[in-house]
ROSE-4610 file (N, C-alpha, C; in Angstrom, 1 decimal, always signed):
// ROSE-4610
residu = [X/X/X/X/X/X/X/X/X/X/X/X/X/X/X/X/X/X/X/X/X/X/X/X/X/X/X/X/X/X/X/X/X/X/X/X/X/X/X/X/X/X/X/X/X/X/X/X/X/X/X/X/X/X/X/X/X/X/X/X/X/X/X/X/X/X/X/X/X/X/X/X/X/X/X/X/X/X/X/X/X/X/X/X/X/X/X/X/X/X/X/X/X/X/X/X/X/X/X/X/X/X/X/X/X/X/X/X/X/X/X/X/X/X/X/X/X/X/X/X/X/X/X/X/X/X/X/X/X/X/X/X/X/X/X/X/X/X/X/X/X/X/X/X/X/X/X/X/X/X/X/X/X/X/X/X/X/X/X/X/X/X/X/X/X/X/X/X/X/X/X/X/X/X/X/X/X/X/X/X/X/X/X/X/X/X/X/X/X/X/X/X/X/X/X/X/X/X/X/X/X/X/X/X/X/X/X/X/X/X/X/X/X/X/X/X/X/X/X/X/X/X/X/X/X/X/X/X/X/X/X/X/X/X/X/X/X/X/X/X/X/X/X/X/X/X/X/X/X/X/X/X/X/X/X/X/X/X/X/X/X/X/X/X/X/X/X/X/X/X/X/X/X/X/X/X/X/X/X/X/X/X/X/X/X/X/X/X/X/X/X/X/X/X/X/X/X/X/X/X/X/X/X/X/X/X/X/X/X/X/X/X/X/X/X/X/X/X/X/X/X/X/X/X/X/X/X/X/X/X/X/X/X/X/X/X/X/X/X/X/X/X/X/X/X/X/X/X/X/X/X/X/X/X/X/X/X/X/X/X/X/X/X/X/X/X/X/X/X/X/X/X/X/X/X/X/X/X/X/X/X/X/X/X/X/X/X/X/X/X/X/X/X/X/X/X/X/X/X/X/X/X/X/X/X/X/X/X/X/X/X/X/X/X/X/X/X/X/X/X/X/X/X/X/X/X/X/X/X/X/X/X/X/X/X/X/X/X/X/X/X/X/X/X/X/X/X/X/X/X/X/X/X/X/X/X/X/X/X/X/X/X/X/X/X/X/X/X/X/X/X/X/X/X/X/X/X/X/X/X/X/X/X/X/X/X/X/X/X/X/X/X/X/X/X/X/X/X/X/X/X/X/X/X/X/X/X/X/X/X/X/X/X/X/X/X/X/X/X/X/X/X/X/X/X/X/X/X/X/X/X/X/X/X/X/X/X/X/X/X/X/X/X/X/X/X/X/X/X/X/X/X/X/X/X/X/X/X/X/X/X/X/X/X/X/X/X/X/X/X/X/X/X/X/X/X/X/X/X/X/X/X/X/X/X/X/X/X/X/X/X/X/X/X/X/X/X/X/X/X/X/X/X/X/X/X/X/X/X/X/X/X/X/X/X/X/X/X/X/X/X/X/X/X/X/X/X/X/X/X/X/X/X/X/X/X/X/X/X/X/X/X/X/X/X/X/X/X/X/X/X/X/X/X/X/X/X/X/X/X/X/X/X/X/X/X/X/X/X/X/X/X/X/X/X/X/X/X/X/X/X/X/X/X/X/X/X/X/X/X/X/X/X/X/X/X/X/X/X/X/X/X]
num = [1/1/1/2/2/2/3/3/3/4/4/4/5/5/5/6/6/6/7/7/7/8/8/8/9/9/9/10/10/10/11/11/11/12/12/12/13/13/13/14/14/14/15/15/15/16/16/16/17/17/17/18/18/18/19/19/19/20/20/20/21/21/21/22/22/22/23/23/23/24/24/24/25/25/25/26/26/26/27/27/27/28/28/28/29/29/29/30/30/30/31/31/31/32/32/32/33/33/33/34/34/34/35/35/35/36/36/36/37/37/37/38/38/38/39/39/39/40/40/40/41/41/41/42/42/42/43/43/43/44/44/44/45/45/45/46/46/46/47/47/47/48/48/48/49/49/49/50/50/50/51/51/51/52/52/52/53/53/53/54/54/54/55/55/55/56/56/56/57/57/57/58/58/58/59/59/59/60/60/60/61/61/61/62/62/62/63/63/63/64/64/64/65/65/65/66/66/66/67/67/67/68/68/68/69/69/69/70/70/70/71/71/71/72/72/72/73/73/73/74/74/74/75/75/75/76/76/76/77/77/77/78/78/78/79/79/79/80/80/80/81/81/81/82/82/82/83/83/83/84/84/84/85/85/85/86/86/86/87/87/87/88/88/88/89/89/89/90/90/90/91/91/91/92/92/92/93/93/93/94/94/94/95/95/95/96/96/96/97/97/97/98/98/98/99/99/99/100/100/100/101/101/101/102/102/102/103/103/103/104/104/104/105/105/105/106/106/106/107/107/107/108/108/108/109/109/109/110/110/110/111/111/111/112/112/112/113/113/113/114/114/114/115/115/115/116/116/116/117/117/117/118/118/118/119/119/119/120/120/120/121/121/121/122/122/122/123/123/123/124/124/124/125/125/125/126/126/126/127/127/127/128/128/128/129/129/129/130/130/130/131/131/131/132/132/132/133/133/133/134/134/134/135/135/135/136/136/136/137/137/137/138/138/138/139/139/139/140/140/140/141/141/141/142/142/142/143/143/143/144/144/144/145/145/145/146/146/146/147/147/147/148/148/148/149/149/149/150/150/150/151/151/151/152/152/152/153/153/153/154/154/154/155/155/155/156/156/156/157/157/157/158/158/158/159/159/159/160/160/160/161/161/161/162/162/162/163/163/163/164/164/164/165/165/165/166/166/166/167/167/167/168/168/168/169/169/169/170/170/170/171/171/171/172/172/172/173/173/173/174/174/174/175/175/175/176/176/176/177/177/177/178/178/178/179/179/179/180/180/180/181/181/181/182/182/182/183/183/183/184/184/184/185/185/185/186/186/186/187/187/187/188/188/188/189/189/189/190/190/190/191/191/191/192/192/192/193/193/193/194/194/194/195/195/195/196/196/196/197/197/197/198/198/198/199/199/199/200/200/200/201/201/201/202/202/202/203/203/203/204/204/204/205/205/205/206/206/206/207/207/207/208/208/208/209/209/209/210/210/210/211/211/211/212/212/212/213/213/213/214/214/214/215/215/215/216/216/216/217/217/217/218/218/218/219/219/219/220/220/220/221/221/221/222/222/222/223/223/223/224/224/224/225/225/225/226/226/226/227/227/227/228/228/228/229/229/229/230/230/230/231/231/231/232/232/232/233/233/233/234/234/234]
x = [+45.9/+47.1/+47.1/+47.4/+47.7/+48.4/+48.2/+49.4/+50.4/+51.6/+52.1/+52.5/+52.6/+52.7/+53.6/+54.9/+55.7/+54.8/+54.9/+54.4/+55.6/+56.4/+57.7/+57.2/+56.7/+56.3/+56.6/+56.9/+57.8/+56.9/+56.0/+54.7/+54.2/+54.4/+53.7/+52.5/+51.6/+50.3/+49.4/+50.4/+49.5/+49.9/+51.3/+51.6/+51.1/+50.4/+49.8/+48.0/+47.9/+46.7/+46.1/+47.4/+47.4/+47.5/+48.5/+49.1/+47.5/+46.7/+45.7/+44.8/+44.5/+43.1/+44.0/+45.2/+45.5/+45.2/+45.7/+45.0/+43.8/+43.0/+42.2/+41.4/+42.0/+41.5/+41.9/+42.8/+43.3/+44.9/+45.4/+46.9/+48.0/+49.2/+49.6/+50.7/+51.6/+51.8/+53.4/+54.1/+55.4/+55.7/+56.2/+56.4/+58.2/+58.7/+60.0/+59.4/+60.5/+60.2/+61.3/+62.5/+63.3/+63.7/+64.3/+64.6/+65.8/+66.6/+67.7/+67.4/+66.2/+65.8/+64.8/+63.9/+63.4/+64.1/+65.1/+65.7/+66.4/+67.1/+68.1/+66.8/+65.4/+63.6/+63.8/+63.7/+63.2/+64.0/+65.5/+66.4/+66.7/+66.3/+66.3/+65.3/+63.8/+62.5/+62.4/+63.3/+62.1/+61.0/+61.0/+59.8/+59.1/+58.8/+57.8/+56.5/+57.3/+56.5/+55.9/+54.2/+53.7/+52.9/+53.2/+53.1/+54.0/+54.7/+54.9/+54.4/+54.1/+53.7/+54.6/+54.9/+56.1/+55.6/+56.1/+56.2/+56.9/+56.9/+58.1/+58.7/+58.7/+59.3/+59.9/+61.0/+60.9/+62.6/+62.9/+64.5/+65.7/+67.0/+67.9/+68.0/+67.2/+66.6/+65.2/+64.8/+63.8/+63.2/+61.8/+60.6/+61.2/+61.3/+61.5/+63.1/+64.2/+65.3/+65.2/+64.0/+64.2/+63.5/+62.4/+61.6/+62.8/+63.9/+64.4/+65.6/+66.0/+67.2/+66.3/+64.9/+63.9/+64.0/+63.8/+63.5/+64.7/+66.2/+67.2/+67.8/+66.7/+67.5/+66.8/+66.3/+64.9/+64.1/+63.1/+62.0/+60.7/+59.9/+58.5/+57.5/+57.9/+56.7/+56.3/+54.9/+54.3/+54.5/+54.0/+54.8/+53.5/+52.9/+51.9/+52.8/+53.0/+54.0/+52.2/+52.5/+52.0/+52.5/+52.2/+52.9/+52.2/+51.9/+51.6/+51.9/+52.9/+53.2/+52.3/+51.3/+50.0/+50.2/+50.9/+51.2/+51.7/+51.1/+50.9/+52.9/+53.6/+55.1/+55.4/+55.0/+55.2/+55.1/+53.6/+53.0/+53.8/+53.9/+54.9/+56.2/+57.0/+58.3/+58.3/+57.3/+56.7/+57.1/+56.2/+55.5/+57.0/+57.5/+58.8/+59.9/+59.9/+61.1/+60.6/+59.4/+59.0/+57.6/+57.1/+56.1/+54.7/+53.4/+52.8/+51.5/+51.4/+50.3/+50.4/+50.1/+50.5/+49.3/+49.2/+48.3/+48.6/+47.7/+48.2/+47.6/+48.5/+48.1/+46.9/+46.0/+45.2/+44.4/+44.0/+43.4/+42.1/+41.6/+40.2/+40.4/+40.2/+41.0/+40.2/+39.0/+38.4/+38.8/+39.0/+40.3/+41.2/+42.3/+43.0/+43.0/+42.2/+42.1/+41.8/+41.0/+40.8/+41.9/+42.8/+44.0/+45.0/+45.5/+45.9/+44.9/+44.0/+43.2/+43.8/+43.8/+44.2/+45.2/+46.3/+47.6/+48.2/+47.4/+47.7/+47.0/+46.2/+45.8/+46.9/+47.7/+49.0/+49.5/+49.8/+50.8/+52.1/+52.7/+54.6/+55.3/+55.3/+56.1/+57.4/+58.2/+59.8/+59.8/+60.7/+60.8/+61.8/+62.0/+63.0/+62.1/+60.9/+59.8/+59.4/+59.7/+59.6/+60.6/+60.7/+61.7/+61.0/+59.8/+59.3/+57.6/+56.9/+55.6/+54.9/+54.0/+53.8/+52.4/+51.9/+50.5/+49.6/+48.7/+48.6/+49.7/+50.1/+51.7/+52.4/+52.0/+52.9/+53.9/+55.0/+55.9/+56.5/+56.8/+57.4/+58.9/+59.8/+61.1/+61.1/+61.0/+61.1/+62.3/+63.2/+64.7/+65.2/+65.0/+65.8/+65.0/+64.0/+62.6/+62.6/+62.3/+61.9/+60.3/+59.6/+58.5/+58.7/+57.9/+57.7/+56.2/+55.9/+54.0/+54.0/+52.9/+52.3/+52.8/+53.5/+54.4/+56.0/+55.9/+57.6/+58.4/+57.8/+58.1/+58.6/+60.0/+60.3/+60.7/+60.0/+60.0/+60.9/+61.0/+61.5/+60.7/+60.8/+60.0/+60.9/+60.5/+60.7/+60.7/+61.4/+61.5/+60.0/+59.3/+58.5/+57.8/+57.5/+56.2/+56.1/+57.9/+57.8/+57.4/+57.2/+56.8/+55.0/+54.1/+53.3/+52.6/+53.5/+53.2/+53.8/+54.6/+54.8/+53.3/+52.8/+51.8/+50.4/+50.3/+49.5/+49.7/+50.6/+51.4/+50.8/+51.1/+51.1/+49.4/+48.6/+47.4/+46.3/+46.6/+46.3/+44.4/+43.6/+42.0/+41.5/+42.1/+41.5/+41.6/+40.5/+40.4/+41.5/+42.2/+43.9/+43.2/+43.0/+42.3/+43.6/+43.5/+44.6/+45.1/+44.3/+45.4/+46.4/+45.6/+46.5/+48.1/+48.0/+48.8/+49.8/+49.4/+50.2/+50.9/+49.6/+50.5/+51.9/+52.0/+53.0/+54.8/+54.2/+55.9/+55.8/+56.8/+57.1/+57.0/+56.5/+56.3/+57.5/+58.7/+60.0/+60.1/+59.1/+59.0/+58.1/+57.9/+56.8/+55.9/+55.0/+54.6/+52.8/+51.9/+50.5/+49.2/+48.4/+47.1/+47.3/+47.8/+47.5/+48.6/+49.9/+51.2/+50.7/+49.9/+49.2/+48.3/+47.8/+46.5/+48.0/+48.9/+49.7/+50.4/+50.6/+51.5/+50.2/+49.0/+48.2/+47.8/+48.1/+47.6/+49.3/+50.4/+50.9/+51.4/+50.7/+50.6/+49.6/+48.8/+47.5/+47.7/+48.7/+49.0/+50.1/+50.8/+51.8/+51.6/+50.4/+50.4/+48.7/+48.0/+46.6/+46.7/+46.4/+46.1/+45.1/+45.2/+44.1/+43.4/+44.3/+43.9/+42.6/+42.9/+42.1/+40.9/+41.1/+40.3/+40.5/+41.6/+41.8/+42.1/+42.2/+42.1/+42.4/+43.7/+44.6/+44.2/+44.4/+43.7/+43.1/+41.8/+40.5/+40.5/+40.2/+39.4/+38.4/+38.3/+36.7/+36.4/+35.4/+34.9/+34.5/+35.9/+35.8/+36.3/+36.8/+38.0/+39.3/+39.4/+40.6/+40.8/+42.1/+41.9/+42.4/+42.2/+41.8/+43.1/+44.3/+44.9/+44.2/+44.1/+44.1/+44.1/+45.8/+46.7/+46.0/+44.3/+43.9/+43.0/+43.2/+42.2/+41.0/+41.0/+38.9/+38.6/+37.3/+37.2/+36.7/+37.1/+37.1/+35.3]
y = [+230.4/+231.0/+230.9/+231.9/+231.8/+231.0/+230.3/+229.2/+230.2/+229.8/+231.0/+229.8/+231.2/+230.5/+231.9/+231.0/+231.7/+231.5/+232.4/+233.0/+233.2/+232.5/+232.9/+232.9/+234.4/+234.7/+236.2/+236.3/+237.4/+238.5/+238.0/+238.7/+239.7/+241.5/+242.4/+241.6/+242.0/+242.1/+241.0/+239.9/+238.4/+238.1/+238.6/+238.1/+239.3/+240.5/+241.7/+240.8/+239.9/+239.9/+238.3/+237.9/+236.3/+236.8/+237.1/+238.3/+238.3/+239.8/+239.7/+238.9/+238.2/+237.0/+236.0/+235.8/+234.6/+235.3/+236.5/+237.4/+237.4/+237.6/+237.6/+236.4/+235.2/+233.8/+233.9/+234.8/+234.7/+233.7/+233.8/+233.1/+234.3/+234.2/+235.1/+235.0/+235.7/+235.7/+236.1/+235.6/+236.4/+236.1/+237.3/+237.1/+237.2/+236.5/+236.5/+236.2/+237.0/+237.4/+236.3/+236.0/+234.9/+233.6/+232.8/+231.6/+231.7/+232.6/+232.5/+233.3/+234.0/+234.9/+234.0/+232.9/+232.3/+231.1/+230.5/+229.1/+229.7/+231.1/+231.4/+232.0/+232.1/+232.3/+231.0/+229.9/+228.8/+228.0/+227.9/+227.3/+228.3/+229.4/+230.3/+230.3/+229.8/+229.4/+228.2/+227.0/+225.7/+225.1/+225.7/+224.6/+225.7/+226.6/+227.9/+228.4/+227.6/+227.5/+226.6/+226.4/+225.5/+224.6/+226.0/+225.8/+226.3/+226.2/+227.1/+227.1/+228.3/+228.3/+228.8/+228.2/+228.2/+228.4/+229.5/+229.8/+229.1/+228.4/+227.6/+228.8/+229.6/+230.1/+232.0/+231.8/+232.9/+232.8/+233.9/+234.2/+233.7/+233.7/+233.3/+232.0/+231.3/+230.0/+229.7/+228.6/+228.5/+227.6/+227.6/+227.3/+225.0/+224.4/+223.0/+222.8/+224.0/+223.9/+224.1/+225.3/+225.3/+224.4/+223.4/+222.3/+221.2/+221.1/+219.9/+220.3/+221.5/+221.6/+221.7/+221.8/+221.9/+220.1/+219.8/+218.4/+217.1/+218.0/+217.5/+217.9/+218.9/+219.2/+218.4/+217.7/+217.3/+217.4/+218.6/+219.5/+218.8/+218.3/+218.2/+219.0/+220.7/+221.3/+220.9/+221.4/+221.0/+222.0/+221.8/+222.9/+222.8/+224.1/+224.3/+225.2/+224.3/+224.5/+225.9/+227.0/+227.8/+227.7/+228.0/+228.4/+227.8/+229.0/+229.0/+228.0/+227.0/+225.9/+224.8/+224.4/+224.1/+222.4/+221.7/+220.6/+219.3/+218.3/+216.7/+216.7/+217.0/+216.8/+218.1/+219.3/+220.3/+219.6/+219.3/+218.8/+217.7/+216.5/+215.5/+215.6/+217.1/+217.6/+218.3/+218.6/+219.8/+218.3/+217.8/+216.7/+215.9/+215.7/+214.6/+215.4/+216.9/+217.8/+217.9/+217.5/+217.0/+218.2/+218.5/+219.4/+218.7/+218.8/+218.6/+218.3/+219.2/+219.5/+220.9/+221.0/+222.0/+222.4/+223.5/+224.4/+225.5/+225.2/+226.0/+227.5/+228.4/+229.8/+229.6/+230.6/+231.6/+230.1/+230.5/+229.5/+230.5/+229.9/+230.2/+230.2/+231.5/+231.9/+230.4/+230.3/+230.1/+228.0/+227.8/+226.4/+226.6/+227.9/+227.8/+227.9/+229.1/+228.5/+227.5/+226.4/+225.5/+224.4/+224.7/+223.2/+223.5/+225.4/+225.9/+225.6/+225.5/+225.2/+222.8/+222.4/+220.9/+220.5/+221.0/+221.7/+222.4/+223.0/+223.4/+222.7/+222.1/+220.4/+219.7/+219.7/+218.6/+218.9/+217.9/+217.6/+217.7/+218.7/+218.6/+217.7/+216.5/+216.3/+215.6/+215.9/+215.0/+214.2/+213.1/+212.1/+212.7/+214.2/+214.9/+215.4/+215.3/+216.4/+215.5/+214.2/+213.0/+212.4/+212.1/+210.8/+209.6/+209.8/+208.6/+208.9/+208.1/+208.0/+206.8/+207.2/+205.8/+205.9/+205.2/+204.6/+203.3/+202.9/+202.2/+201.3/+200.1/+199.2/+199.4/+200.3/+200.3/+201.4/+201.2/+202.6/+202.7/+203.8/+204.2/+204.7/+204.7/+205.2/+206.3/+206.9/+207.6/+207.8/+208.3/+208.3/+207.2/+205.9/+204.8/+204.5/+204.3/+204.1/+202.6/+202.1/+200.8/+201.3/+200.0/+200.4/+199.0/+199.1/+197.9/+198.1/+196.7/+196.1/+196.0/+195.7/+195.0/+193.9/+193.1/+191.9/+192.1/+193.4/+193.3/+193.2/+193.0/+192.2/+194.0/+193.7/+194.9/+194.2/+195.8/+195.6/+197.2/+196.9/+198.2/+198.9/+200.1/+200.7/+201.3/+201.4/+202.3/+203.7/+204.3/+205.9/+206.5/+206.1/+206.3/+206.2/+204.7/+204.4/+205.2/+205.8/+206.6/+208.1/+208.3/+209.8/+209.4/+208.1/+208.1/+208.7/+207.5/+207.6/+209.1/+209.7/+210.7/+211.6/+211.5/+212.7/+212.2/+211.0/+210.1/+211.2/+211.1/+211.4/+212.9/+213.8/+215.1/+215.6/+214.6/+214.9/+213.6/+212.8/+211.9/+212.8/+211.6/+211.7/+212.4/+212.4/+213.6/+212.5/+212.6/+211.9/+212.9/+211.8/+212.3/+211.5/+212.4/+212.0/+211.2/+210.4/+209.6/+210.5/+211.1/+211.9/+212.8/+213.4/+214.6/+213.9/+212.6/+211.8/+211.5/+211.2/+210.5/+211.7/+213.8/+214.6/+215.0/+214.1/+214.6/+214.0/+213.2/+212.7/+213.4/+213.7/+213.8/+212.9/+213.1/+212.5/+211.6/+211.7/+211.4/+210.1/+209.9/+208.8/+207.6/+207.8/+206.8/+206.5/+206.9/+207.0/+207.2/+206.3/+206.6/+206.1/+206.3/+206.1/+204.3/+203.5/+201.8/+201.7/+202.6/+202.3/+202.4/+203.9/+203.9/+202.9/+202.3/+201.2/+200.2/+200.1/+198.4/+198.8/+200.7/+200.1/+200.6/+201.0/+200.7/+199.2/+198.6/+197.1/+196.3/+196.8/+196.7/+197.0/+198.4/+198.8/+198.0/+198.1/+197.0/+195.9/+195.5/+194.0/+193.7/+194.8/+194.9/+195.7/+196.9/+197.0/+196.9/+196.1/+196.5/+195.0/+195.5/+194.1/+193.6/+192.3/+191.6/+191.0/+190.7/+189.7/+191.0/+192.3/+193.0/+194.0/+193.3/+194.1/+195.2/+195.5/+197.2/+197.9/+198.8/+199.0/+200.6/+200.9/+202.3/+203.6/+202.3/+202.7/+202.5/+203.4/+203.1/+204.1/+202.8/+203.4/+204.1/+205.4/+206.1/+206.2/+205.1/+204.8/+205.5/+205.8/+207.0/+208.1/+208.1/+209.4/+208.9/+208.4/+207.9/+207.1/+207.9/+207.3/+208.1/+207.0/+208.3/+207.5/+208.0/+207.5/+207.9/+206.7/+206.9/+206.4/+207.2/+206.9/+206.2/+206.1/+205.4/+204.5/+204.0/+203.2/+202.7/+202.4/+202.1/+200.3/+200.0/+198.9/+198.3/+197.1/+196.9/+195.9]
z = [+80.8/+80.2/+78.7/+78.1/+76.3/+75.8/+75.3/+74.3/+73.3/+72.9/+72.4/+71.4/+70.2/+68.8/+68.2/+67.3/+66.7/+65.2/+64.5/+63.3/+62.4/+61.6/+60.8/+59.0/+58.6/+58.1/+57.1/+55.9/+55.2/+54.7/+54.4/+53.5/+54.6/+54.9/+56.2/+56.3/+55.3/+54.8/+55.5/+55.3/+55.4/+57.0/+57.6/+58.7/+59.9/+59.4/+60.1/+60.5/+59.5/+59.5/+60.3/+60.4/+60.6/+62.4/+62.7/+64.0/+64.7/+64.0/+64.3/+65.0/+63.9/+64.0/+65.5/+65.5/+66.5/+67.7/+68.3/+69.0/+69.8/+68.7/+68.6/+69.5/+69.1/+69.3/+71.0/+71.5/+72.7/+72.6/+71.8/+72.0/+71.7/+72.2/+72.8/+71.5/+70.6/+69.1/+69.3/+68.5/+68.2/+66.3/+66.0/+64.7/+64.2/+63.7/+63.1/+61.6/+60.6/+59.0/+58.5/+59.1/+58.2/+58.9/+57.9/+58.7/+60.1/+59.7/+60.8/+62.0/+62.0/+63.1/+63.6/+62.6/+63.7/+64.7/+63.8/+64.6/+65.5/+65.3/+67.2/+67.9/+67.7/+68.7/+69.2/+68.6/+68.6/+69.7/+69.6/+70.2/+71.7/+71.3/+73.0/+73.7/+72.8/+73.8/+73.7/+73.5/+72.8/+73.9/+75.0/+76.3/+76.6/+75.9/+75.6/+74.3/+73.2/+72.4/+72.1/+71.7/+71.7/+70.4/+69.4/+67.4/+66.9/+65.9/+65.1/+63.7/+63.1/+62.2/+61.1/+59.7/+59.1/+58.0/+57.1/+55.5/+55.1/+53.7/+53.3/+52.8/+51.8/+51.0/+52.0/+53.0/+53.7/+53.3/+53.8/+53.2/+54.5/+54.0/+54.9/+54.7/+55.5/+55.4/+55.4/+54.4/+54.0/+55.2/+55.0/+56.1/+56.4/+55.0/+55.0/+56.0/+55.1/+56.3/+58.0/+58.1/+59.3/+60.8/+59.4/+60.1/+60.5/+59.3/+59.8/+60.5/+61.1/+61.8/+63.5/+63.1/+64.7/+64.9/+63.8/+64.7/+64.8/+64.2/+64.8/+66.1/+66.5/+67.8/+68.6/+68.4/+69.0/+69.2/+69.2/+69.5/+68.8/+69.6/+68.8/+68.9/+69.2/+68.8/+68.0/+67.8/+66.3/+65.1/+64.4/+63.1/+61.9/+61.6/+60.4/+59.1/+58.6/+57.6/+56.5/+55.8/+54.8/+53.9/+52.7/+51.5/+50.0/+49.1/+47.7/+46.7/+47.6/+46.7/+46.8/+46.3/+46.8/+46.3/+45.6/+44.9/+46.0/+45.5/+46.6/+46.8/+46.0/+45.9/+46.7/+47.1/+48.0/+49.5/+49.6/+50.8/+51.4/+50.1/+51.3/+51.4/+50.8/+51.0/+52.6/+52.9/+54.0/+55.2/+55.0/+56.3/+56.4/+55.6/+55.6/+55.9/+56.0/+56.8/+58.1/+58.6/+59.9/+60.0/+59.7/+59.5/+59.9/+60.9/+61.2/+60.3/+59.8/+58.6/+57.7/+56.8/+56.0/+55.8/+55.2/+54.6/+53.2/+52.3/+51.3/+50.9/+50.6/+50.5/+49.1/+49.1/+50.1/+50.9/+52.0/+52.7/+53.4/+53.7/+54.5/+55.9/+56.5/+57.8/+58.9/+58.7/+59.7/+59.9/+58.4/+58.5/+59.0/+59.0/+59.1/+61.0/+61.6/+63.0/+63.9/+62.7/+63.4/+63.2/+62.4/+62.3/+63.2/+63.8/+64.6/+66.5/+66.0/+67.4/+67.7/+66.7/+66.8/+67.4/+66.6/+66.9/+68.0/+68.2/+70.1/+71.2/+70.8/+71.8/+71.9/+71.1/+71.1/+72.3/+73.3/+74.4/+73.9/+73.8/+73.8/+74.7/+74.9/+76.1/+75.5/+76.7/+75.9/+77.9/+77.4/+78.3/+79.1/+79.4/+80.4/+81.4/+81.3/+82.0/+83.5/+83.0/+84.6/+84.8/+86.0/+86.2/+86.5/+87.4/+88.1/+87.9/+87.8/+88.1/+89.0/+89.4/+90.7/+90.6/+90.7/+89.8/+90.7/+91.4/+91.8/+92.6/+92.2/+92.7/+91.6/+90.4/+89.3/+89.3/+89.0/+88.7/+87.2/+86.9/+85.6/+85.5/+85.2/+85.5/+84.0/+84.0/+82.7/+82.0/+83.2/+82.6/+82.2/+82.8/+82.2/+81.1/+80.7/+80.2/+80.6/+82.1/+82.4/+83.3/+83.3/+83.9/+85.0/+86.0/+87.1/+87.8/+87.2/+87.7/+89.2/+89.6/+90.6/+91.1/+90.3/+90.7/+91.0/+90.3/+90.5/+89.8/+88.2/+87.2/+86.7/+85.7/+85.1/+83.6/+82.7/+81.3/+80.7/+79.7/+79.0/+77.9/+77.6/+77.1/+75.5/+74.5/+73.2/+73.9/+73.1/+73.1/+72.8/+71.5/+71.5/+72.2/+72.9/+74.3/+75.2/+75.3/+76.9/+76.7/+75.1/+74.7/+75.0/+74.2/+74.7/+76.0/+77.2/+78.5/+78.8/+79.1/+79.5/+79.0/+77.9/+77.5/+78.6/+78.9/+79.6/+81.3/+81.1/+82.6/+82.9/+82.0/+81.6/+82.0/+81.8/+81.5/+82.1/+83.2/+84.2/+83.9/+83.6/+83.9/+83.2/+81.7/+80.6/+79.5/+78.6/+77.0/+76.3/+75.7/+74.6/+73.5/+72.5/+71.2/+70.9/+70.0/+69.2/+68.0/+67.3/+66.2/+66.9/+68.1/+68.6/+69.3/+69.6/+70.3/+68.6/+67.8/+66.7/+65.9/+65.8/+65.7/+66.6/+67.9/+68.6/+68.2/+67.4/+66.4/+65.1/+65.1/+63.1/+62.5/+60.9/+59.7/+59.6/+59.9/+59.8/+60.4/+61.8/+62.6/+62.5/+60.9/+60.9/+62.2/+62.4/+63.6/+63.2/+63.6/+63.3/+64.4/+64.0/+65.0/+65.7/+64.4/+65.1/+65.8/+65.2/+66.6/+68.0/+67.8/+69.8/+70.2/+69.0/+69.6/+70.0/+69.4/+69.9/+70.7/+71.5/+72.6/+73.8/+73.8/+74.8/+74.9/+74.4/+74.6/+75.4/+74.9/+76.0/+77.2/+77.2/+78.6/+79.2/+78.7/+79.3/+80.3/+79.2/+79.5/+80.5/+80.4/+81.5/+82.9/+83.1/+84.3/+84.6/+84.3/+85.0/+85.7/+87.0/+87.9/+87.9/+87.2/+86.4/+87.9/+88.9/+89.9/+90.6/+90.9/+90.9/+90.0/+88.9/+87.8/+87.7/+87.4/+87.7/+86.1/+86.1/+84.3/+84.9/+84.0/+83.8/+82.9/+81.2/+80.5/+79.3/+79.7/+79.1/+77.9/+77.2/+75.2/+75.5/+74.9/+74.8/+73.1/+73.4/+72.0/+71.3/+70.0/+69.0/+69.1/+70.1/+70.2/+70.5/+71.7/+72.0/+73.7/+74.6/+75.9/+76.3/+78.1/+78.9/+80.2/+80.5/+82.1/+83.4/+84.0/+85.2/+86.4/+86.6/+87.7/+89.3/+89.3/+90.9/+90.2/+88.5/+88.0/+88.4/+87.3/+87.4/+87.3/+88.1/+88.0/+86.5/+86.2/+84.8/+85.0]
């Protein structure tokens, strides 16, 4: 199925051609020209869209306003912020209104497909998509965010851990690169590659049944990890 990507972009010329090429790529495209036409798109599709791609400088409302009214609604699509403002004080204005990575005009199409190809690897998940997972003797409560081992033993989870796990959940027996896991929070969240190393170690530590050597989840050295729900012998 096409991944669908909102394009909120003012320029015909550049958003006829951008349109095109994603097309092209096979992703399935919608274009809004200003800020207020794309946030009432956004808020009437939010568990449909899977990028958006954002001009800073577009009318109504600007591209930085409309990042940070997306990620007070709570929404973690991901967001490829454009725009001519090419300066280190633009870029961490972009990323810090919650902006995924930015890109600056004119850019080189074939970069610019491939940071939109990264970017749609990202797992969207929000901690509403499960209630329960059951895993070996282990279970997950998603909604409460408590988890319960093999013993019986119950612990509690961060918001963030359960966005982790849930993307774990989402994608059971596949390598989840770690950048694409750390693009799945905003800049806003302080949130980075060694946070996911410290809460896979305490997943680790809390459900792999040591008495059976059993192991959930596994590091793949140099990319990232991998869940899996009938684990592997350690």
């Amino acid at each position: 199925m096409a991944k669908n990507i909102l394009l909120v972009e003012d320029e015909p010329a550049l958003a006829e051609a951008i349109m095109l090429n994603l097309r092209l790529e096979g992703y399935s495209a919608t274009l809004k020209t200003n800020g207020t036409d794309a946030i009432e798109y956004i808020f009437n599709n939010q568990n449909k869209i899977e990028l958006i791609i954002l001009d800073v400088m577009i009318p109504e409302k600007d591209g930085l306003e409309v990042s940070y009214l997306i990620r007070k609604r709570g929404l973690k699509t991901p967001i490829l912020f454009l725009s001519a403002r090419n300066s280190t004080f633009d870029k961490i204005q972009g990323l810090k209104a919650g902006g995924n990575d930015y890109l600056g005009k004119p850019f080189d199409l074939e970069e610019f497909l491939l940071r939109v190809q990264i970017l749609t690897a990202i797992p969207v998940a929000t901690e509403e998509q499960l209630e329960d997972l059951q895993f070996g003797r282990n279970k997950i409560n998603f909604k409460n965010f408590v988890g319960t081992n093999y013993n019986g033993d119950e612990i509690s989870f961060t918001k963030k851990e359960m966005t982790i796990l849930n993307i774990f959940a989402a994608q059971p027996n596949v390598v989840v690169k770690r950048e694409n896991i750390a693009a799945s929070f905003s800049s806003q969240e302080n949130f980075n590659v060694r946070s996911i190393d410290n809460a896979i170690v305490k997943f680790r530590k809390f459900f792999n049944d040591k008495g059976e050597k059993k192991e959930h989840f596994l590091s793949i050295r140099g990319v990232g990890y991998m869940f899996k729900p009938e684990s592997a012998d350690t």
